[in-house]
N, C-alpha and C positions, 0 to 999 in steps of 0.2 A: 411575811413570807415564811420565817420560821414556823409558825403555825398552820400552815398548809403543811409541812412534812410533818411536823409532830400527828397532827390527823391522818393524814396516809398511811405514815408507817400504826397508828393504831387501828386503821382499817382492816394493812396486811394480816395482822395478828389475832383482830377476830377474825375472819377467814379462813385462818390458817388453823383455827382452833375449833372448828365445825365439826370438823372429820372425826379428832379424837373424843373429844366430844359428847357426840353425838351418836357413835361406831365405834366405841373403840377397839373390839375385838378384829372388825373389818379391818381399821384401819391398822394395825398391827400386822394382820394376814397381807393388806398392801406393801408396805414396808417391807417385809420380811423377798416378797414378792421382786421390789425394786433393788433391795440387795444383792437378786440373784443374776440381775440383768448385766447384759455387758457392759462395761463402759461406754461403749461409741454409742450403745443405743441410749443410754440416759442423757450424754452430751448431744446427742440430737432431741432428745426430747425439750431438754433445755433449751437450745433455741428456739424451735419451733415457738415454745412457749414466751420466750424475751421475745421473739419476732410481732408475734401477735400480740402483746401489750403492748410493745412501741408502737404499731401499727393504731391500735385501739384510742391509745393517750394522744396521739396525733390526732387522729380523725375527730377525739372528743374536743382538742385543743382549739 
């Protein structure tokens, strides 16, 4: 079971590593972008986004 999360969490990490990556002047322009944002709107952003993983790992589950 250990081994299930060590793979996940090195799933997250290349994913999370496309952007810059890949873009990274984009993804810096994003950033800079999401800095500017209000708070409440990035805390909704965040769930919207935990909502529909949880929703996603269920249904895969």
């Amino acid at each position: 079971m250990q081994l299930d999360w060590i793979k996940l969490i090195a799933l997250v990490l290349i994913v999370e590593a496309i952007g810059p990556f890949l873009f990274p002047q984009k993804w810096q322009k994003y950033l800079a972008q999401m800095a500017r944002m209000p708070t409440e709107h990035l805390r909704m952003v965040g769930a919207i986004l935990l909502a529909t993983g949880t929703i996603i790992l269920w249904l895969a589950g």
